[in-house]
LUMSE-318517 format. One record per residue (C-alpha): residue number from 1; residue in three letters; x negated, y negated, z negated. Coordinates in Angstrom, 3 decimals, padded with zeros to 6 digits. Each point is the difference from the previous one (the first is absolute). Layout:
REC,NUM,ALA,X,Y,Z $
...
This chain:
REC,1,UNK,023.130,-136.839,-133.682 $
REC,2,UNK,-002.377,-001.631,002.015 $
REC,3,UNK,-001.234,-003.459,-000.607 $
REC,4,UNK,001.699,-002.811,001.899 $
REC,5,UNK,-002.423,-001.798,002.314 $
REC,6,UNK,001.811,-002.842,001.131 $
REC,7,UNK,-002.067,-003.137,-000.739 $
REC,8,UNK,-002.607,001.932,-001.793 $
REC,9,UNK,-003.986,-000.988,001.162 $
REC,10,UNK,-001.394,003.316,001.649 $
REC,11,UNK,-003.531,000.284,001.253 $
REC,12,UNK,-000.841,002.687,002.716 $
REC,13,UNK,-003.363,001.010,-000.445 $
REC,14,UNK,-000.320,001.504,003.650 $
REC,15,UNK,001.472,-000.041,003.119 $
REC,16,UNK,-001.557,003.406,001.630 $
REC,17,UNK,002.921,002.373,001.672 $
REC,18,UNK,-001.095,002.723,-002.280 $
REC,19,UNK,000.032,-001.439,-003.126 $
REC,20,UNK,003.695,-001.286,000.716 $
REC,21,UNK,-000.410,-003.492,-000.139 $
REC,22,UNK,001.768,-000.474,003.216 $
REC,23,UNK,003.099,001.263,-001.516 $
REC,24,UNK,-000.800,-001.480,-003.402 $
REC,25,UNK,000.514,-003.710,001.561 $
REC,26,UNK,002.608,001.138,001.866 $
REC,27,UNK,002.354,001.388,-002.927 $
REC,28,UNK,-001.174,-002.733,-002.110 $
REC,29,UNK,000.745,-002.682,002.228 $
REC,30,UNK,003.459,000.796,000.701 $
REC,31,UNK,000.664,001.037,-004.028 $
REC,32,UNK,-000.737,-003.866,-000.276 $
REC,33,UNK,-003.301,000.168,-002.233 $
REC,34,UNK,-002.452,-002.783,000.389 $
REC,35,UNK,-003.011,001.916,002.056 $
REC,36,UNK,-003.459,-000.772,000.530 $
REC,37,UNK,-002.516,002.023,002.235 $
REC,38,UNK,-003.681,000.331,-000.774 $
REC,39,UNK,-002.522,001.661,001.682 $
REC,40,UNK,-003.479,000.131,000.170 $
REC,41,UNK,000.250,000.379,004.057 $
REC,42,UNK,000.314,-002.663,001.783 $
REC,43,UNK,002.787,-000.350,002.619 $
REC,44,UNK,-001.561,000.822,002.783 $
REC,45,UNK,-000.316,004.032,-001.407 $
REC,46,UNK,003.481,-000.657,-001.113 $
REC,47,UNK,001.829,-001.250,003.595 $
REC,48,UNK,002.099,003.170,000.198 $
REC,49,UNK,001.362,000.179,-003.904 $
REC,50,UNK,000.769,-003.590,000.418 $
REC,51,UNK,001.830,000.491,003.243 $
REC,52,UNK,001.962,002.657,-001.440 $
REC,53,UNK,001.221,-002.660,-003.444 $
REC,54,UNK,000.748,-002.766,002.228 $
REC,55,UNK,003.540,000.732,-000.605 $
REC,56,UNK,-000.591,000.122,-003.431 $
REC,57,UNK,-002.908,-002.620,-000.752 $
REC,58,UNK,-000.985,-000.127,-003.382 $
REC,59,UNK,-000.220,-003.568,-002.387 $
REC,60,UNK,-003.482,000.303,000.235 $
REC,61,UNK,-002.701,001.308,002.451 $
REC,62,UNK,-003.563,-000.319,-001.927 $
REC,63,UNK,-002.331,001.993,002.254 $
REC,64,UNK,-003.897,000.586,-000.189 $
REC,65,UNK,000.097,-000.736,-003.565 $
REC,66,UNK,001.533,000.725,-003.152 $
REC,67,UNK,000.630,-002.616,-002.590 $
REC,68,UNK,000.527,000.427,-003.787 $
REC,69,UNK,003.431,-001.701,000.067 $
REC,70,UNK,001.786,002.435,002.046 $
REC,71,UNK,-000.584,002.619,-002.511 $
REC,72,UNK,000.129,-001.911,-003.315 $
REC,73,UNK,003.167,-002.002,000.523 $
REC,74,UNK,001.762,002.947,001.649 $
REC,75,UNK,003.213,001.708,-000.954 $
REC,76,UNK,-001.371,003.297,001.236 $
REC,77,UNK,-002.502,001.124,001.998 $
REC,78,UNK,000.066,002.514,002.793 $
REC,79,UNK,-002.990,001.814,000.945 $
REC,80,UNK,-001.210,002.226,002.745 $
REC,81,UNK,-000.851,003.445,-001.505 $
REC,82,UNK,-003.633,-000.449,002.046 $
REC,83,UNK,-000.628,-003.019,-001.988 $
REC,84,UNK,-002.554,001.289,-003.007 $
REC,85,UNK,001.555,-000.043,-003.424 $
REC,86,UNK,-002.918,-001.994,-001.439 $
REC,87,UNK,000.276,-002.635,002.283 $
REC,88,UNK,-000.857,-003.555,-002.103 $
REC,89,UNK,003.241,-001.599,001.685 $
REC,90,UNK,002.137,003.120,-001.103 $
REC,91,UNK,-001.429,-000.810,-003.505 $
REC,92,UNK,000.568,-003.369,000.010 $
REC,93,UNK,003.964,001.345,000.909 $
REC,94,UNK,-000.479,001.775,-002.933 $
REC,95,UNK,-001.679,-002.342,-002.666 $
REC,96,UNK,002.950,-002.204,000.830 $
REC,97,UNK,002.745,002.924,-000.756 $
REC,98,UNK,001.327,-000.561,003.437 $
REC,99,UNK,001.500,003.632,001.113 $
REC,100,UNK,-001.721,002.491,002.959 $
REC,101,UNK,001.945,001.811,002.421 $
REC,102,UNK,-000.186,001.309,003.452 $
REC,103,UNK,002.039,000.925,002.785 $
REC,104,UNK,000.664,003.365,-000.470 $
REC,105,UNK,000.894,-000.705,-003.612 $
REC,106,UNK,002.648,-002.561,000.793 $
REC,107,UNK,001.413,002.186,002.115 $
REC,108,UNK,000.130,003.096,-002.500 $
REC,109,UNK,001.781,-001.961,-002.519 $
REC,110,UNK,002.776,-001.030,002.332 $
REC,111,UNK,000.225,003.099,002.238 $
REC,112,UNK,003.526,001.755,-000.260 $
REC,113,UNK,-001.179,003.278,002.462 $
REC,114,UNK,-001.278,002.925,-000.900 $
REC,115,UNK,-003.832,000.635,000.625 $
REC,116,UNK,-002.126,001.872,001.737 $
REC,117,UNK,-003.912,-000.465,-000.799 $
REC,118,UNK,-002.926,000.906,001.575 $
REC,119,UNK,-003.515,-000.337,-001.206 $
REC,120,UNK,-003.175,001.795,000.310 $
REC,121,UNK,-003.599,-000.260,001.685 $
REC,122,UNK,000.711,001.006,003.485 $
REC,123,UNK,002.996,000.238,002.336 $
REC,124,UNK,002.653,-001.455,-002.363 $
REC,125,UNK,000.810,-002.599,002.843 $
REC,126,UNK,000.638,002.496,002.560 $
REC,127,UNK,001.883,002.133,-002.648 $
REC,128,UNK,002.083,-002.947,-001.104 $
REC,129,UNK,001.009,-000.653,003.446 $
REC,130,UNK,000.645,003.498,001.162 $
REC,131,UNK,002.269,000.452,-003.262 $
REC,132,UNK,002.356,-003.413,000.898 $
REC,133,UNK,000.114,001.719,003.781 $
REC,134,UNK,001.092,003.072,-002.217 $
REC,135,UNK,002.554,-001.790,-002.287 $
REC,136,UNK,001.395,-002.043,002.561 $
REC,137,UNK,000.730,002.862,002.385 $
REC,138,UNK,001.485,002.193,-002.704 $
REC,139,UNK,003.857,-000.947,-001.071 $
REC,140,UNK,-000.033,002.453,-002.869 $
REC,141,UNK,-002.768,-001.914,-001.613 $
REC,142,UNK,000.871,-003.378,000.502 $
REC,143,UNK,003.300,-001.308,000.292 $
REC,144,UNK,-001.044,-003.629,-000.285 $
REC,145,UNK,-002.885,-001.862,002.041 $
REC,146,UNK,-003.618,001.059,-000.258 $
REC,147,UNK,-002.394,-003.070,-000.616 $
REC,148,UNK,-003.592,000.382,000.348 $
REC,149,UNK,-002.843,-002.101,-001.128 $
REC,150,UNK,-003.180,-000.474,-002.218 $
REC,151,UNK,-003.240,000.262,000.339 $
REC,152,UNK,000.716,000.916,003.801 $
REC,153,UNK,000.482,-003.256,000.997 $
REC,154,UNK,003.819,-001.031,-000.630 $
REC,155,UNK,001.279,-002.101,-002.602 $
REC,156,UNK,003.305,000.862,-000.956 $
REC,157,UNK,000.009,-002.650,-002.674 $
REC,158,UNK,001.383,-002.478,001.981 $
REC,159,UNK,003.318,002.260,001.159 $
REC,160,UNK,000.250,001.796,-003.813 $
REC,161,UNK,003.570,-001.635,-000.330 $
REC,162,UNK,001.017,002.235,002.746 $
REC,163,UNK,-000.861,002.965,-001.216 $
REC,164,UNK,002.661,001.909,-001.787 $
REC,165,UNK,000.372,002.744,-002.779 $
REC,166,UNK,000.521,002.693,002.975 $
REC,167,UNK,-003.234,-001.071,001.642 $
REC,168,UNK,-003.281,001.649,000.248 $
REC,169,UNK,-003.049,-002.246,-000.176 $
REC,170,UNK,-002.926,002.217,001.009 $
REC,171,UNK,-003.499,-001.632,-000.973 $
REC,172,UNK,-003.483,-000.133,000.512 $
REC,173,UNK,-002.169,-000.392,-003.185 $
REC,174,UNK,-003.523,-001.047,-000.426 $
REC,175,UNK,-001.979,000.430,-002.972 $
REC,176,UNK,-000.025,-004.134,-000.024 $
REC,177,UNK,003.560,000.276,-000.507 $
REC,178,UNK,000.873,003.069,-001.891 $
REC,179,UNK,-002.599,-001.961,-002.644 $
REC,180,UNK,001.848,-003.240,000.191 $
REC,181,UNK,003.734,002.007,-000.433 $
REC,182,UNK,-001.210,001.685,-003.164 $
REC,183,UNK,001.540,-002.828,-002.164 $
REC,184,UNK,003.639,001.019,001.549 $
REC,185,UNK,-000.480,003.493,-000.932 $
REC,186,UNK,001.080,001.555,003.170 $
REC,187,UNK,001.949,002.947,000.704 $
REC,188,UNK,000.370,000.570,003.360 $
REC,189,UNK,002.923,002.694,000.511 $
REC,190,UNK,-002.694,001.703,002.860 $
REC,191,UNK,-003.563,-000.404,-000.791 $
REC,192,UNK,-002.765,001.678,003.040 $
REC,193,UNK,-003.500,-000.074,-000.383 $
REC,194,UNK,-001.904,001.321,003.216 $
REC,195,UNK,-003.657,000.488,-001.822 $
REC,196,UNK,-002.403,-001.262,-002.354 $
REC,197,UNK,-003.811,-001.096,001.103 $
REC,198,UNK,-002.174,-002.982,-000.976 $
REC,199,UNK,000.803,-003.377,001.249 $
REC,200,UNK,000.219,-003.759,-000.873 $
REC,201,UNK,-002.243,000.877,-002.243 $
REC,202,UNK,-001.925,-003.700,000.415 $
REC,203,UNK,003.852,-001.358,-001.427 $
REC,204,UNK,000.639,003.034,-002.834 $
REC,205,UNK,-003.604,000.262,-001.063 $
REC,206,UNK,-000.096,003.872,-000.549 $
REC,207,UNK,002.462,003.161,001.468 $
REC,208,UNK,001.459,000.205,-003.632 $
REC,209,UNK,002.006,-003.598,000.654 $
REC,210,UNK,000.712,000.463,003.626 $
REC,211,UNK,001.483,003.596,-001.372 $
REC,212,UNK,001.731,-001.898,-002.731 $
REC,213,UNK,001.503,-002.927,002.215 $
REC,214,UNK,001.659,003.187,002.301 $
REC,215,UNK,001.139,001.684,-002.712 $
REC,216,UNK,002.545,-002.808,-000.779 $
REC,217,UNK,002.300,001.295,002.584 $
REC,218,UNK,000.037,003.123,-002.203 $
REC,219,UNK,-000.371,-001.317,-003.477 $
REC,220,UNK,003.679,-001.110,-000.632 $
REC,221,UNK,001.898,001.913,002.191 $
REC,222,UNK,002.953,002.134,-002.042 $
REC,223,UNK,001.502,003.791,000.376 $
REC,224,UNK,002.875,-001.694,002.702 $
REC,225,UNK,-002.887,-000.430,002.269 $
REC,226,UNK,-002.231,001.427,002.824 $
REC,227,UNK,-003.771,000.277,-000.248 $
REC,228,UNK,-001.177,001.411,003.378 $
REC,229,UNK,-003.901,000.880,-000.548 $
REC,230,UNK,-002.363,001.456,002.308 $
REC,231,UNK,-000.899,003.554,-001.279 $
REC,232,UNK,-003.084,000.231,002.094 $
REC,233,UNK,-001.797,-002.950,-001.345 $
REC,234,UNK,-001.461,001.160,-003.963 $
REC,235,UNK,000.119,-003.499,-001.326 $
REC,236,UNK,003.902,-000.831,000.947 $
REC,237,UNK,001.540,002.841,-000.565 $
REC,238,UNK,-001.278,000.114,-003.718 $
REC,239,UNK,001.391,-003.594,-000.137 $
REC,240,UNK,002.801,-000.268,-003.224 $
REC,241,UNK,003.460,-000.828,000.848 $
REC,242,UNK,003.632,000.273,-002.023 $
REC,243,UNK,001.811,000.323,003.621 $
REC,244,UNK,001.106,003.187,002.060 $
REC,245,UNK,-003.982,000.794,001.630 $
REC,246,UNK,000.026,001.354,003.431 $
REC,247,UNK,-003.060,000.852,001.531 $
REC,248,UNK,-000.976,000.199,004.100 $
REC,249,UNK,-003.124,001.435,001.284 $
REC,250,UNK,-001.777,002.582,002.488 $
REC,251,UNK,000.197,002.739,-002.729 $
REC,252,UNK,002.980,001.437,-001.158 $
REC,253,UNK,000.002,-000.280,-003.886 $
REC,254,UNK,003.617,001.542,-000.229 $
REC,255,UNK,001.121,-002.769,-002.039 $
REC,256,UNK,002.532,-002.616,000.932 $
REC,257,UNK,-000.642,-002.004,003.001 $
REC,258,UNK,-001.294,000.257,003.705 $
REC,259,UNK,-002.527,001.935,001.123 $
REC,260,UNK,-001.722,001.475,003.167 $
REC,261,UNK,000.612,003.617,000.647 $
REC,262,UNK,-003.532,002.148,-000.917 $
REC,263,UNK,000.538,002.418,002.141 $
REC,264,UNK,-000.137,-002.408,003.011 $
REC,265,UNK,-003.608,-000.835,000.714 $
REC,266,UNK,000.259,-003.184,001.921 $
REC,267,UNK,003.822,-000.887,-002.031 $
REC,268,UNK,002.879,000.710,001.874 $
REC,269,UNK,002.282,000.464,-002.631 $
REC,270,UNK,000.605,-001.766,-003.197 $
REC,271,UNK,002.602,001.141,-002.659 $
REC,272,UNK,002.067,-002.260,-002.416 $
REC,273,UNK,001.013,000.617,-003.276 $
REC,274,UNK,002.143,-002.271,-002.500 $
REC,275,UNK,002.128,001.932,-003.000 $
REC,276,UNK,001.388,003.296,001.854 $
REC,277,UNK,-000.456,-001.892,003.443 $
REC,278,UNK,-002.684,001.831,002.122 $
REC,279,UNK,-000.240,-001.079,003.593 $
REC,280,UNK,-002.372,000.852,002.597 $
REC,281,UNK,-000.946,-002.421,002.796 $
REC,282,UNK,-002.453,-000.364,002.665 $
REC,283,UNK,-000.744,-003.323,-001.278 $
REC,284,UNK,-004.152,000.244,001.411 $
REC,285,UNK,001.586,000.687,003.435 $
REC,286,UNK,001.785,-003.421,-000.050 $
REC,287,UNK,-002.376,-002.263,-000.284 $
REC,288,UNK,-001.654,-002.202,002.674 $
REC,289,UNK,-002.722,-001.187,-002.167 $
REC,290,UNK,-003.566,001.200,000.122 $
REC,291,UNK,-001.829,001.497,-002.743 $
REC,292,UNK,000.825,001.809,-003.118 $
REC,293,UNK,-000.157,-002.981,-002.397 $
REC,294,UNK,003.223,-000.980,001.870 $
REC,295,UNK,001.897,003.669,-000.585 $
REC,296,UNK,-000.679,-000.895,-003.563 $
REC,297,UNK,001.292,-003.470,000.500 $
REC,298,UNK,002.969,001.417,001.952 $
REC,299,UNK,000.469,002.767,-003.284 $
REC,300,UNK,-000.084,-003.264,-002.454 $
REC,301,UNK,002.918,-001.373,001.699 $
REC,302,UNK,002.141,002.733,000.839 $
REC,303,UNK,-000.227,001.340,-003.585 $
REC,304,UNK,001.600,-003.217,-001.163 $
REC,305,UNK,002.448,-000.016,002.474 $
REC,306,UNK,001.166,003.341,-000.476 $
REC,307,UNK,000.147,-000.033,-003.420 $
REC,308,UNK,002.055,-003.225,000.095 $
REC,309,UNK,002.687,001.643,002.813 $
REC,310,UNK,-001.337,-000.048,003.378 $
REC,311,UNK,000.614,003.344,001.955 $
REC,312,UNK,-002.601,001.726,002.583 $
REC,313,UNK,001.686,-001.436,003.058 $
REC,314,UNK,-000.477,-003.307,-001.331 $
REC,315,UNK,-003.818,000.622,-000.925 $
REC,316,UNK,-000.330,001.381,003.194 $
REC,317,UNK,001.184,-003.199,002.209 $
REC,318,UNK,-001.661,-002.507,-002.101 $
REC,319,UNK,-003.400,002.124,000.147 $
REC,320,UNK,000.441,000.424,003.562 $
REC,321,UNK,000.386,-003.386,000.573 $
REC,322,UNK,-002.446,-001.780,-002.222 $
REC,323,UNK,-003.341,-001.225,002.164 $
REC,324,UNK,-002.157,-000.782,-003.129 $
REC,325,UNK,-000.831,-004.247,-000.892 $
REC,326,UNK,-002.143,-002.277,001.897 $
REC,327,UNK,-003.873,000.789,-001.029 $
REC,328,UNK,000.656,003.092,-000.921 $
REC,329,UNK,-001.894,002.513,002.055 $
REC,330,UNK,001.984,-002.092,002.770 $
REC,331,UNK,-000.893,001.358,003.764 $
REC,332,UNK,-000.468,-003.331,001.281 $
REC,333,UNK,-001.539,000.171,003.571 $
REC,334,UNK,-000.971,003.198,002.079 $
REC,335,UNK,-002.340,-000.721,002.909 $
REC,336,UNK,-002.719,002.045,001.290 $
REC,337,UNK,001.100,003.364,-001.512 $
REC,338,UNK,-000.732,-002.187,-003.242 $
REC,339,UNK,002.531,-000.195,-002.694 $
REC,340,UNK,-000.229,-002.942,-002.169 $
REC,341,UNK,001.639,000.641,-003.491 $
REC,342,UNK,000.520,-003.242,-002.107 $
REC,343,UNK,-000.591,000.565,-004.350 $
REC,344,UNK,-000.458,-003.373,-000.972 $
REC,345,UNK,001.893,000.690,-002.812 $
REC,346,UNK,-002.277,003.249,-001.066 $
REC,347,UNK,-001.583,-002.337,-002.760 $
REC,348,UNK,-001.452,002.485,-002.107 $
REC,349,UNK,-003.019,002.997,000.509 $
REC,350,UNK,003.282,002.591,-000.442 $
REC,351,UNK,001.816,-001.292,002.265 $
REC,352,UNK,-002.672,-000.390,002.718 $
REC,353,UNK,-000.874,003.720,-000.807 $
REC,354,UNK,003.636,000.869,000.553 $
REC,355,UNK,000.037,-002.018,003.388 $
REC,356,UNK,-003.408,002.414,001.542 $
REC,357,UNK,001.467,002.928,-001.158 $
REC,358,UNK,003.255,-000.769,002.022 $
REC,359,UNK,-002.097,000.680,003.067 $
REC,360,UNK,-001.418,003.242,001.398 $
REC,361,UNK,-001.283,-002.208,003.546 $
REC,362,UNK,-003.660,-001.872,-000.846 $
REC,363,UNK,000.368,-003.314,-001.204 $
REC,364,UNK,-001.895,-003.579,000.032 $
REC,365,UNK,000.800,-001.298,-003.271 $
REC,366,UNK,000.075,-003.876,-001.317 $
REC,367,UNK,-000.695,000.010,-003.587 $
REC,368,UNK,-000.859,-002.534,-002.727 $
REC,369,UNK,001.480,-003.456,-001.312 $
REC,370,UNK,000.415,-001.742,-003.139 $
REC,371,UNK,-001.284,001.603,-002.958 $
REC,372,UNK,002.063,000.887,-002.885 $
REC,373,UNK,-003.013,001.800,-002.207 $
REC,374,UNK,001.682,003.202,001.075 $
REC,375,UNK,-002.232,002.945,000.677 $
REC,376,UNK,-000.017,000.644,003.372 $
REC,377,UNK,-002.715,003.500,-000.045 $
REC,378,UNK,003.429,002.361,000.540 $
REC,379,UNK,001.270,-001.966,003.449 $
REC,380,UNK,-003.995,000.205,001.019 $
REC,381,UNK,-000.021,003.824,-000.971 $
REC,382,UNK,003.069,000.735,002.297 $
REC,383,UNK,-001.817,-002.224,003.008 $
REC,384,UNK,-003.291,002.326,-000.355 $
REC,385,UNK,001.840,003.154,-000.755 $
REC,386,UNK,002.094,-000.220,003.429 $
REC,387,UNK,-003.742,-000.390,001.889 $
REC,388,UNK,-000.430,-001.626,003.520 $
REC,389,UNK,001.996,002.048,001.598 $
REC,390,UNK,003.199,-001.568,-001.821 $
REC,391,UNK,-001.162,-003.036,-000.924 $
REC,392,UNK,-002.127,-001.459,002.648 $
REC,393,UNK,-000.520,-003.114,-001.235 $
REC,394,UNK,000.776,-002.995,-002.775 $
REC,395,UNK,-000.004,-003.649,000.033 $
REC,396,UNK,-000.731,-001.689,-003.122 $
REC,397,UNK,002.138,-002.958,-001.164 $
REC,398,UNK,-000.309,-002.491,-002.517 $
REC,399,UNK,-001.241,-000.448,-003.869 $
REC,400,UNK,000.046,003.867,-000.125 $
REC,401,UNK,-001.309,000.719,003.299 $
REC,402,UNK,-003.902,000.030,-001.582 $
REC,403,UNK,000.716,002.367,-002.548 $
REC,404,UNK,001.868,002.288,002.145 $
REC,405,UNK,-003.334,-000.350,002.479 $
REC,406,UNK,-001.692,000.604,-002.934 $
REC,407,UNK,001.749,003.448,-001.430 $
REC,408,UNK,000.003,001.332,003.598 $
REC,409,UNK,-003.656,-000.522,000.326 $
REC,410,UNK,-000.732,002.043,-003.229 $
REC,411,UNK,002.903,003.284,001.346 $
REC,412,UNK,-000.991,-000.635,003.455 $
REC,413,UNK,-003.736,-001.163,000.312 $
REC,414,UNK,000.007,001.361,003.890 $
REC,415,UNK,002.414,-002.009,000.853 $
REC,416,UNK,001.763,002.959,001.872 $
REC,417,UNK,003.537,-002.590,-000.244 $
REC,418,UNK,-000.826,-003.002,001.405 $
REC,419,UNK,000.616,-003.195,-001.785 $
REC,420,UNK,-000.234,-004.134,-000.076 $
REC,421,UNK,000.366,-002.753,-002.285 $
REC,422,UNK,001.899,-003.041,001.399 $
REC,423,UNK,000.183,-003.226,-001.520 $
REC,424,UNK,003.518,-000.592,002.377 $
REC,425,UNK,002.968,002.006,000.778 $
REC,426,UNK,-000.132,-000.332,003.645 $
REC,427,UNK,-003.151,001.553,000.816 $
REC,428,UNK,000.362,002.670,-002.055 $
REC,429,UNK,003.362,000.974,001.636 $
REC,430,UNK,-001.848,-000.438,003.455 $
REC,431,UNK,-002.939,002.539,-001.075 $
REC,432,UNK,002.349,002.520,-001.590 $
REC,433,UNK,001.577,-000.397,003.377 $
REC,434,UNK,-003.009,000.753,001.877 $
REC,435,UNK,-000.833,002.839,-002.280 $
REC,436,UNK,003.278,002.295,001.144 $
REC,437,UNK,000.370,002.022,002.282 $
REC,438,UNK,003.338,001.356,002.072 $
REC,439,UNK,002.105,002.011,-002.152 $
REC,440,UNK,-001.272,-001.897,-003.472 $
REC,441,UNK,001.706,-002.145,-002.817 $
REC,442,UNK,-001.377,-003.496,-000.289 $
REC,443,UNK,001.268,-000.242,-004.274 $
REC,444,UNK,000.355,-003.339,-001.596 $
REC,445,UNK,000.295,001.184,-003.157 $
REC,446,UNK,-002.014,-002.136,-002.549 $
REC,447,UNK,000.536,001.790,-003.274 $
REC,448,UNK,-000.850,-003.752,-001.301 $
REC,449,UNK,002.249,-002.845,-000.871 $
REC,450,UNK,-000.409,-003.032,002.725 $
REC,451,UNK,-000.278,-003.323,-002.015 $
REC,452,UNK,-003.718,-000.306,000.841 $
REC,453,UNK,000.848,-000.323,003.660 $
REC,454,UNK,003.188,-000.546,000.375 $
REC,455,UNK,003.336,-001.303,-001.562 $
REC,456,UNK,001.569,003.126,-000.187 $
REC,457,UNK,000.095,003.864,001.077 $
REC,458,UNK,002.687,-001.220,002.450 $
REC,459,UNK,-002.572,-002.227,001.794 $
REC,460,UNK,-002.066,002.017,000.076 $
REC,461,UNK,002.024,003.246,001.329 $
REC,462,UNK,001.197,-002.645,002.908 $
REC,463,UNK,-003.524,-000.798,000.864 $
REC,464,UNK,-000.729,003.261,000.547 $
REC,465,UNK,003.049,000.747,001.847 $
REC,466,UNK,-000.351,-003.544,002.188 $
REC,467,UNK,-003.620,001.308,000.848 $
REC,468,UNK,001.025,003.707,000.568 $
REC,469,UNK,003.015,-001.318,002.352 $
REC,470,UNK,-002.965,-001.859,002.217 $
REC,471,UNK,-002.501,002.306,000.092 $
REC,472,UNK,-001.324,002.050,003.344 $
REC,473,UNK,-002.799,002.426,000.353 $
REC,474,UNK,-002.529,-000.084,001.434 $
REC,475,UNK,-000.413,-000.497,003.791 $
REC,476,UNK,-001.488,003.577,000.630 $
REC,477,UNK,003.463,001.803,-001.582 $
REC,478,UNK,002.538,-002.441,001.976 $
C-alpha cells in the first residue's frame, strides 16, 4: 500500500507542466501533506503554473532559489524527471536519507487501471494519443473509461482515485521517467515502443543508458502481457521481453502483429494477425496524417488495440477521425498558395528528417535550437540530398544553428540551398517567408529541443503559428 501523506513534509522540486509538478501539488495538497515548492525560476516564468495551483496553493512557495532545508528536513522529496540526478540539492536529499519520488511514480504505485505505455525516440506522443482515440472508440476493448496522460502533458495523478480496475490508463513515457519508474519494477499490461535513435544524450551520457532507461518498460513485463515492438527499427525489435511481442512495420515479417501489405507500393492495405486471427484492412487508406512516420505511428496503435479487442470498424472511425496533436506537422496557416506546417515538437534530427520526407512540394525549412550533443550530420544529409529544387531554403536557429551552418557548408560549399543564421526567431520566420514561393511548405520543424530560446516546444510551435497566421506576401503576388 501506498504511503499515507497526510501531514507528511513534501518538497516539489519543480513546477514545469511536463515534469508533473502541477499535478504533484495538486494531489498532494488535497491528500493533506505539508507541501513546499522550490524552483530555481522565478515567478514571473512561473505565472501560468501558479495560476493553475491557486486552488490548491501549496505551504510554501520558495522561488528563484533553492535552500538546503527544504530537502534535508523533508519527509520526501518529489522531483521533476528533467532535474539531473547529480544535482548537489538532490544529494543533500539523499545524505539526509530523506526519500525521492516523482510524479509519475506516485501515481504508479496507487493506480488501480490497467496500462497502456508508450515510449520511444520519435512519434510516441502522437501514437499515445491516436491509441486512447482507438481505445476509447472501441467497446470491445474497453469497457471502463480510458485515461490518458504522461509525458504528453496531462497529469492524471491528481484524479488516480477515480480510476477503476476496468479502466484503461494509456501513457506517454519519456526516458526521464521510464528511468525514474525502474525502482517500481513496472509491468505495463501493453508496452509500444515507436523507434530507437540517439537523444538526451547531454542527460544519459552515452546511447547505451538512454537504451537502458527505455528498456525498463520491457525489462519486467511477464508472459500475461503485450510487448508491441516496431519490426522495422533493428535496435527495438531485438529488445528482450517475457510478454506476448507483437511487431508493426512497413515490411511484412509474417510474424504476429500489424503490418503494411508488400505488395502495395504506396500501402493501401495492411493485414493483422494475433493467434489464428488474420485480418486485412486498408488501414494506410484511413489516415489523414502526412508522411509515412505517421502510418507507422498509426500501425503502433492499432496493433495494440486489436490485439486487446477492438474490431476494424472501430479502427476505422477512430483513424478517420484523429487530426494528429498540436506541433505536430500541424497545417497552421495557408496564405499565398503557401502552406505553413507547424513541428515544434520534431525535437530530434529523425524526426525533422521524417517531417521533409512527408512532403513531395519544395520546402523552406526552419531548423536548429538547443543543443543536446546529438549528431545532427543525418538531418543535414537529407536537407542536401533533396537539392534546391525541394528544399529551397533553411533558416538557422539557435545554439545549434552554427554547426548546422557549418556541416552544410562542408556538403554544400555552392550554396545551391540557400541558408541564414538568426540570432531571433522572428526574422528568421520572416526570411523563410520571403524565400517561398506559391505552391511551397514554409516547415517549422527544428529537429532541436527549444530551452535555449524558449520555455518550451509549445512556445515555440505558437510563435510560429502566431507569425504564420499574420503573415502576407509580398506586394507584387497580392
Amino acid at each position: 500500500m501506498p504511503a499515507d501523506l497526510r501531514g507528511r513534509r513534501v518538497t516539489v522540486m519543480g513546477l514545469g507542466a511536463f515534469g508533473g509538478g502541477i499535478g504533484a501539488v495538486q494531489f498532494l495538497v488535497r491528500e493533506g501533506a505539508i507541501v513546499t515548492v522550490t524552483d530555481l525560476r522565478p515567478a514571473d516564468q512561473l505565472a501560468k503554473a501558479l495560476a493553475t495551483i491557486a486552488e490548491t496553493p501549496p505551504d510554501r512557495l520558495r522561488l528563484g532559489e533553492h535552500r538546503a532545508v527544504d530537502f534535508e528536513n523533508a519527509d520526501l522529496v518529489v522531483v521533476s524527471p528533467a532535474v539531473p540526478k547529480e544535482s548537489p540539492w538532490l544529494a543533500r536529499a539523499r545524505a539526509a536519507q530523506v526519500p525521492l519520488s516523482s510524479e509519475m511514480n506516485l501515481f504508479w504505485e496507487r493506480n488501480l487501471g490497467k496500462t497502456a505505455c508508450v515510449t520511444g525516440s520519435n512519434g510516441k506522443s502522437t501514437t499515445t494519443a491516436l491509441l486512447h482515440a482507438l481505445l476509447c472508440g472501441a467497446r470491445s476493448a474497453c469497457a471502463g473509461r480510458c485515461w490518458l496522460g504522461g509525458n504528453i502533458g496531462h497529469s492524471l495523478l491528481p484524479k488516480v482515485s477515480e480510476i477503476s480496475p476496468a479502466d484503461w490508463v494509456v501513457l506517454e513515457l519519456s526516458s526521464f521517467q521510464l528511468e525514474d519508474l525502474a525502482p517500481l519494477r513496472p509491468n505495463p499490461h501493453v508496452a509500444v515502443v515507436t523507434n530507437f535513435s540517439p537523444n538526451h544524450l547531454d542527460r544519459h551520457g552515452c546511447l547505451a543508458a538512454y537504451r537502458a532507461a527505455k528498456q525498463n518498460l520491457l525489462n519486467w513485463q511477464t508472459p500475461d502481457r503485450l510487448a508491441v515492438l516496431n519490426s522495422d527499427d533493428p535496435d527495438v525489435s531485438a529488445w528482450s521481453t517475457q510478454a506476448r511481442r507483437l511487431g508493426f512495420g512497413l515490411r511484412d515479417t509474417g510474424a504476429e502483429g500489424l503490418y503494411c501489405h508488400e505488395s502495395d507500393a504506396p500501402p493501401q492495405l495492411a493485414v493483422f494477425r494475433f493467434g489464428s486471427q488474420e485480418t486485412v484492412l486498408p488501414l494506410p487508406g484511413w489516415l489523414f496524417l502526412p508522411g509515412v512516420h505517421n502510418l507507422q505511428n498509426a500501425l503502433a496503435a492499432g496493433a495494440a488495440a486489436l490485439a486487446l479487442g477492438a474490431v476494424p470498424g472501430e479502427v476505422e472511425v477512430a483513424v478517420r477521425g484523429f487530426r494528429g496533436l498540436p506541433h505536430r506537422l500541424e497545417l497552421v496557416a495557408e496564405t499565398a498558395g503557401r502552406s505553413f506546417y507547424n513541428d515544434s515538437k520534431a525535437t530530434t534530427p529523425e524526426a525533422a528528417l521524417l517531417a521533409l520526407r512527408a512532403f513531395e512540394r519544395p520546402v523552406v525549412l526552419l531548423a536548429g535550437g538547443y543543443d543536446k550533443q546529438i549528431d545532427l550530420a543525418a538531418l543535414v544529409d537529407e536537407i542536401v540530398s533533396r537539392g534546391p529544387h525541394r528544399v529551397r531554403a533553411v533558416a538557422l536557429l539557435g545554439e545549434t544553428g552554427p554547426r548546422l551552418e557549418r556541416l552544410l557548408d562542408a556538403r554544400d560549399p555552392p550554396r545551391a540551398i540557400s541558408r541564414r543564421l538568426f540570432a531571433e526567431f522572428a526574422p528568421a520566420f520572416d526570411w523563410a517567408a520571403e524565400q517561398s514561393r506559391e505552391g511551397d511548405v514554409v516547415l517549422l520543424s527544428p529537429g532541436c529541443a527549444s530551452y535555449d530560446w524558449f520555455e518550451n516546444y509549445e512556445e515555440r510551435g505558437e510563435r510560429f503559428g502566431a507569425q504564420a497566421r499574420s503573415w502576407r506576401p509580398p506586394i507584387g503576388e497580392r
